[in-house]
Wavefront OBJ file of the C-alpha trace (Angstrom):
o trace
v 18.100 -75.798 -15.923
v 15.426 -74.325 -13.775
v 17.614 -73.754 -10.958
v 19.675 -71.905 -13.352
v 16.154 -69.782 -14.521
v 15.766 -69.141 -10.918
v 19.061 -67.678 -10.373
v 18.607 -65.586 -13.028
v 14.866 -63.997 -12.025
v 16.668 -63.500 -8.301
v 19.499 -61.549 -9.683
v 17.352 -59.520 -12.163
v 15.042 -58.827 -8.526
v 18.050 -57.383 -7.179
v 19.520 -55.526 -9.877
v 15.777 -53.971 -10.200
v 15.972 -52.970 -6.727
v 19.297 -51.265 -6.872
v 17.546 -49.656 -9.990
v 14.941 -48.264 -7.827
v 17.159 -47.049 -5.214
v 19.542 -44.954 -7.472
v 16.593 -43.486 -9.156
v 14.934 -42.824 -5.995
v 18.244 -40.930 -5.011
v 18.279 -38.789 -8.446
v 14.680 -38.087 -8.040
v 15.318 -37.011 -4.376
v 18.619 -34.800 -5.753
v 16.707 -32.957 -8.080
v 13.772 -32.648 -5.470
v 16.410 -30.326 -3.408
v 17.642 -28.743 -6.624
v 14.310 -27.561 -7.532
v 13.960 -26.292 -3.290
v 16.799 -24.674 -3.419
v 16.200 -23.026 -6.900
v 12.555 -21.623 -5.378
v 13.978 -20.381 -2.380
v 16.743 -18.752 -4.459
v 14.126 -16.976 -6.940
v 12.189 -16.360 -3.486
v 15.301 -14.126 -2.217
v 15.641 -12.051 -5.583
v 12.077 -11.486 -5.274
v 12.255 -9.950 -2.102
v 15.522 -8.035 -2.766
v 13.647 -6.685 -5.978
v 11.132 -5.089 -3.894
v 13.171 -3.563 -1.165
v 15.098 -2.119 -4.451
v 11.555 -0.664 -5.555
v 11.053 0.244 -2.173
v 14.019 2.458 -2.104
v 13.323 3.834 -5.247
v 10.321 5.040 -4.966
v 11.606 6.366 -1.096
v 14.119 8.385 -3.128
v 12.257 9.607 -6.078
v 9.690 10.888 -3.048
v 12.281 12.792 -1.379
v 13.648 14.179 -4.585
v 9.887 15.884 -5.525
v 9.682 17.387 -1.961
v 13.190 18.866 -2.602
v 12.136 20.209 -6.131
v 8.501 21.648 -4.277
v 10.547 23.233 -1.590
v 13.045 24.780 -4.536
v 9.807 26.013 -6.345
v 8.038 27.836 -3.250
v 11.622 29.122 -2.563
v 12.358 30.478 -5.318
v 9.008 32.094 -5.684
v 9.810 33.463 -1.947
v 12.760 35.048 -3.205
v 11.428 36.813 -6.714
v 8.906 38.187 -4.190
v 11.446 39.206 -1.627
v 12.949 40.671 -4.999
v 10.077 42.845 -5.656
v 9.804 44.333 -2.410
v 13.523 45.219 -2.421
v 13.296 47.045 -5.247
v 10.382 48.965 -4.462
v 12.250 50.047 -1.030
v 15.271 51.042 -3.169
v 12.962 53.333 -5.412
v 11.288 54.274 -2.096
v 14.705 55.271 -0.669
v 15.849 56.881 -4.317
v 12.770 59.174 -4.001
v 13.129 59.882 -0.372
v 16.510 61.011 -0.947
v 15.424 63.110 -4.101
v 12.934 64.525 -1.830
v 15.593 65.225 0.743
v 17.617 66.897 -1.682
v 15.491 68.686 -2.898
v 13.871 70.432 0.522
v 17.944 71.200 1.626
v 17.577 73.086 -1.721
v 14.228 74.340 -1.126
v 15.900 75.388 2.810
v 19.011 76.872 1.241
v 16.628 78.908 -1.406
v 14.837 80.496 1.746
v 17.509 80.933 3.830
v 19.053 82.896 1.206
v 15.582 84.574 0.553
v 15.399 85.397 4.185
v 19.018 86.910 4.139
v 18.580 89.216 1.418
v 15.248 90.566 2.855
v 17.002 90.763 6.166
v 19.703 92.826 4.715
v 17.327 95.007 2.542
v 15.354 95.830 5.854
v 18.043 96.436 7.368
v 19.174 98.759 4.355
v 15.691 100.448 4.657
v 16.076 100.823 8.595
v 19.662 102.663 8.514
v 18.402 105.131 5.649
v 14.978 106.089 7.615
v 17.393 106.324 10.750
v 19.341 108.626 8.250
v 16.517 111.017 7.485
v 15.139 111.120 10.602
v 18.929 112.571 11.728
v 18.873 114.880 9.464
v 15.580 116.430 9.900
v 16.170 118.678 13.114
v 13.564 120.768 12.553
v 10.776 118.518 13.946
v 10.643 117.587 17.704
v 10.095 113.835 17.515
v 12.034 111.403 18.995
v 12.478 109.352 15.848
v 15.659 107.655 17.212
v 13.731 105.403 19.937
v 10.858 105.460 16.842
v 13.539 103.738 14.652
v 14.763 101.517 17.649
v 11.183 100.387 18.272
v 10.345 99.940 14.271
v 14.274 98.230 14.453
v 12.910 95.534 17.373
v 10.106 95.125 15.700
v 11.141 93.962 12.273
v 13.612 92.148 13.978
v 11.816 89.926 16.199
v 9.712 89.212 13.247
v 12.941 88.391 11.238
v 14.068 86.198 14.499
v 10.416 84.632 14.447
v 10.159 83.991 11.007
v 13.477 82.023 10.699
v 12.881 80.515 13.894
v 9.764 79.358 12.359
v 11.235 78.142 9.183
v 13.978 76.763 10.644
v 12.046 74.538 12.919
v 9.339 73.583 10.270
v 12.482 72.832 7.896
v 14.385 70.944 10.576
v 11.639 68.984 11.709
v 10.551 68.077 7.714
v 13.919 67.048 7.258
v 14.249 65.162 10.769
v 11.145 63.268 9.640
v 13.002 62.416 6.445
v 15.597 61.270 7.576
v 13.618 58.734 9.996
v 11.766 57.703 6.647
v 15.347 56.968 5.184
v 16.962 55.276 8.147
v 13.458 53.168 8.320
v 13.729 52.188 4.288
v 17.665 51.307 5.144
v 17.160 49.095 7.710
v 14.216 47.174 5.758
v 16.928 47.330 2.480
v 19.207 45.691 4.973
v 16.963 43.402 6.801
v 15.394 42.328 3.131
v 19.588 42.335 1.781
v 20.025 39.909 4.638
v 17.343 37.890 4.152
v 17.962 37.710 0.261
v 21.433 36.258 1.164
v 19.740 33.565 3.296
v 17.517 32.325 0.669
v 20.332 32.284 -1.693
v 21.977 30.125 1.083
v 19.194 28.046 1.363
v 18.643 27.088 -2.788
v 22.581 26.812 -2.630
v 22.363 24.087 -0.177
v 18.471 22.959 -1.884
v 20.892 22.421 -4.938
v 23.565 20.649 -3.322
v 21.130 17.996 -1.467
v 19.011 17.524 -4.865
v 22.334 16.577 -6.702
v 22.973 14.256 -4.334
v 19.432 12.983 -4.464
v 19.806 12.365 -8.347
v 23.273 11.132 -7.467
v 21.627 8.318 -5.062
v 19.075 7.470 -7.416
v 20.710 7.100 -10.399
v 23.172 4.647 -8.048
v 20.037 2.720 -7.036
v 18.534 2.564 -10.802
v 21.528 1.462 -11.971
v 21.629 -1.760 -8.654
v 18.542 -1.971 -9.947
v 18.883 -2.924 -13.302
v 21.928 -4.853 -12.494
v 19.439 -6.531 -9.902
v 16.551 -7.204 -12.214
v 18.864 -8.443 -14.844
v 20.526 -10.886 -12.494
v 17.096 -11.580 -11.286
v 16.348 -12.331 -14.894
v 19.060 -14.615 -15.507
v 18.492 -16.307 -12.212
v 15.011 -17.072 -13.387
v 16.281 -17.891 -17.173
v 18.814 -20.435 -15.432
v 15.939 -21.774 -13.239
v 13.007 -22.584 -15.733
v 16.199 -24.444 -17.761
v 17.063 -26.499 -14.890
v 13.276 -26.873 -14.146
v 12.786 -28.218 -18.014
v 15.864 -30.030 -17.468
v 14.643 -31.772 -14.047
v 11.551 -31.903 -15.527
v 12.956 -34.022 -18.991
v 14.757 -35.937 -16.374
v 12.041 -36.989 -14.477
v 10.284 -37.834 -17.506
v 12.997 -39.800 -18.280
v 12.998 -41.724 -15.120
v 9.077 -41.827 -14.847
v 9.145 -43.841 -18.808
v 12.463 -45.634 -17.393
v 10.885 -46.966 -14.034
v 7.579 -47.741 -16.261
v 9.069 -49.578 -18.923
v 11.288 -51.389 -15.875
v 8.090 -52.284 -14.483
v 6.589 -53.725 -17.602
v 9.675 -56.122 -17.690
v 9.139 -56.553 -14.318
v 5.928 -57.888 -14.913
v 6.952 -59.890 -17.663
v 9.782 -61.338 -15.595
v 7.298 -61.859 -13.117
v 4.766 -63.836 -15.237
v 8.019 -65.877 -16.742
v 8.823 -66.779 -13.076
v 4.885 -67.705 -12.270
v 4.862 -70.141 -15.668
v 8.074 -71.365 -14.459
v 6.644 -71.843 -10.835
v 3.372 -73.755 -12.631
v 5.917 -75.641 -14.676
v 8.314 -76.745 -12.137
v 5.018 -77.619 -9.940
v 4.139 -79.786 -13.106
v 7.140 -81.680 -12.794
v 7.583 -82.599 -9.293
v 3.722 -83.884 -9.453
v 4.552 -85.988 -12.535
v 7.192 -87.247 -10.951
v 6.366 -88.171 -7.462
v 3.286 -89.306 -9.470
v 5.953 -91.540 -11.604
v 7.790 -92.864 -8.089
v 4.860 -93.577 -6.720
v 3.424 -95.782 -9.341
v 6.922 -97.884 -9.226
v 7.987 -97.336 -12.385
v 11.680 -97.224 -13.654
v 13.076 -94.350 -15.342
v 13.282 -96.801 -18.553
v 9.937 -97.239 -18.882
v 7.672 -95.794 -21.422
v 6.207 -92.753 -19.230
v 9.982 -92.100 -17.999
v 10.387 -91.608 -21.531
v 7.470 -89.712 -21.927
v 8.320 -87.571 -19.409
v 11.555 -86.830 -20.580
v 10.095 -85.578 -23.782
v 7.569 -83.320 -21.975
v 10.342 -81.984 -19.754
v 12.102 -81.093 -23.061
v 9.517 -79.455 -24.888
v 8.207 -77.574 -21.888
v 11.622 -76.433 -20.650
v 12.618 -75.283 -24.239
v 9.727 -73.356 -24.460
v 9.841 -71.147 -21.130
v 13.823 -70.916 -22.458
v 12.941 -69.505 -25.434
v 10.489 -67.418 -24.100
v 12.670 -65.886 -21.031
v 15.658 -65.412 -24.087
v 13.309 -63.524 -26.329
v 12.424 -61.107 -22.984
v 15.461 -60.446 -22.017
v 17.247 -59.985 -25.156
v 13.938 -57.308 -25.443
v 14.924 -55.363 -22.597
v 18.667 -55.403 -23.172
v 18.028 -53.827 -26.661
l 1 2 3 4 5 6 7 8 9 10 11 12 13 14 15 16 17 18 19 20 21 22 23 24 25 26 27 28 29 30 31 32 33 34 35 36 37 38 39 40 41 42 43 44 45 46 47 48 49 50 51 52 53 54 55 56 57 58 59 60 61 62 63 64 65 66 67 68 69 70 71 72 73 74 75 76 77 78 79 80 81 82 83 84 85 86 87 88 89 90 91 92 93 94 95 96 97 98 99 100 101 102 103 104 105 106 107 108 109 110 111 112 113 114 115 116 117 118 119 120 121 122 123 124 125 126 127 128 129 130 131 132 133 134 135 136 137 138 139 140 141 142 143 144 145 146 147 148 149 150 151 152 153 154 155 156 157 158 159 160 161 162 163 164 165 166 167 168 169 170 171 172 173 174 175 176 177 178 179 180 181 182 183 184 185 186 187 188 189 190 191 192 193 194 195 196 197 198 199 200 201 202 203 204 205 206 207 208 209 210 211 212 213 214 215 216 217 218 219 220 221 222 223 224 225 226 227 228 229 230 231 232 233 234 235 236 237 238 239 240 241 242 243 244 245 246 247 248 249 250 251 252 253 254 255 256 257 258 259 260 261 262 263 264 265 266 267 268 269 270 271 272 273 274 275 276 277 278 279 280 281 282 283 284 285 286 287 288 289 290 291 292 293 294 295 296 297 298 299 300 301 302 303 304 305 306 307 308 309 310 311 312 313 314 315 316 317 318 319 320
């Protein structure tokens, strides 16, 4: 019967360290689980910020582009301005022009008719002067003198006002031509900075474009990030239960460890018992029929039955 004990405490040893192996293995397994779980959320993390990175990069880009549209678009309501003042410049200087041809045409014709009524005046004291043959005077070269005369004033006078008109309306004209090519030069620069906010437009669109692509990876991102960290504190709690689990498991093993271990030390002291009472029986030279083999018999009985019972009650203990 105590061999049969001992058999039984060596094959509980090794099923307890098979126990402690396959536990050791789990524990190890979710160990790696947990690693791989950190370096995982570790990954997101950094993606996350190189999202945020980009963001921010984007929405950066986009304000510059909306401060450049503001400046240019205040550039062109001034450029604006000045182009119509030089068209109400160049509306005035050609009134202006207008009206001095006017004002030359009025003179000219001013000039003609006092021409002609000199003239008039000239031929009918010529007449007179023909007619009066009484008097001695030679009123013909008086007349052709008087003639020169009013003539080269005539020829001064419209020389005059034909070179103070000429020049008035040469210096117009080089106010005009000066006004047209700033209308032009300010015409050609209008159509540049309508270029320009054209294109402005066309980049910020694609700006928005971009970034509402990257808020949307974002989101997408931060919600897989999200679940990714969801799924990992569950598996944590899990691996965590679990290793509770094995931590109660292994201590409760070891308590019936121990107890196995203090059945096998009262069996050791009891099978120590034994052997001394009987070598103390063969060396007294008594016969197993004697009184103390009987005694001993009954002692072997009662102590064996006891250590039975006990090891039953423990292991029918841990089996439930």
């Amino acid at each position: 019967m105590l061999e049969t004990k001992w058999s039984l405490l060596q094959d509980q040893t090794t099923t307890r360290s098979n126990i402690d192996a396959m536990f050791e293995a789990y524990i190890a397994n979710l160990r790696r689980q947990l690693d791989s779980l950190g370096n995982e959320k570790i990954k997101l993390e950094g993606e996350l910020k190189n999202m945020q990175g980009l963001v921010e990069d984007f929405k950066n880009k986009y304000e510059d582009e909306i401060n450049k549209r503001a400046s240019v678009e205040n550039e062109f309501v001034l450029l604006k301005k000045d182009v119509d003042g030089a068209y109400m410049n160049k509306v005035e200087l050609e009134a202006k022009v207008d009206a001095l041809q006017d004002e030359i045409n009025f003179l000219r014709a001013i000039y003609e008719e006092e021409l002609r009524e000199l003239q008039a005046q000239v031929k009918d004291t010529s007449a007179i002067v023909e007619m009066d043959n009484s008097r001695t005077l030679d009123m013909d070269s008086i007349v052709a003198e008087v003639r020169a005369q009013y003539e080269d004033i005539a020829n001064r006078s419209r020389a005059e006002a034909e070179t103070w008109y000429k020049a008035k309306f040469e210096e117009m004209q080089s106010s005009a031509g000066k006004y047209g090519d700033d209308l032009r030069t300010t015409k050609a620069e209008i159509a540049e900075l309508n270029r320009m906010i054209s294109r402005l437009q066309n980049e910020i669109e694609a700006v928005k474009g971009q970034r509402a692509n990257l808020e949307a990876q974002i989101a997408e991102a931060e919600e897989r990030g999200e679940l990714a960290v969801k799924d990992a504190k569950a598996r944590m709690r899990d691996l965590e239960e679990a290793l509770q689990r094995a931590k109660q498991d292994m201590a409760r093993q070891v308590r019936e460890y121990q107890e196995l271990m203090n059945v096998k030390l009262a069996l050791d002291i009891e099978i120590a018992t034994y052997r001394k009472l009987l070598e103390g029986e063969e060396s007294s030279g008594f016969g197993y029929g004697g009184g103390m083999g009987g005694g001993s018999s009954l002692s072997m009985g009662g102590g064996g039955a006891g250590v039975t019972k006990a090891y039953s009650s423990k292991v029918s203990a841990r089996r439930m």
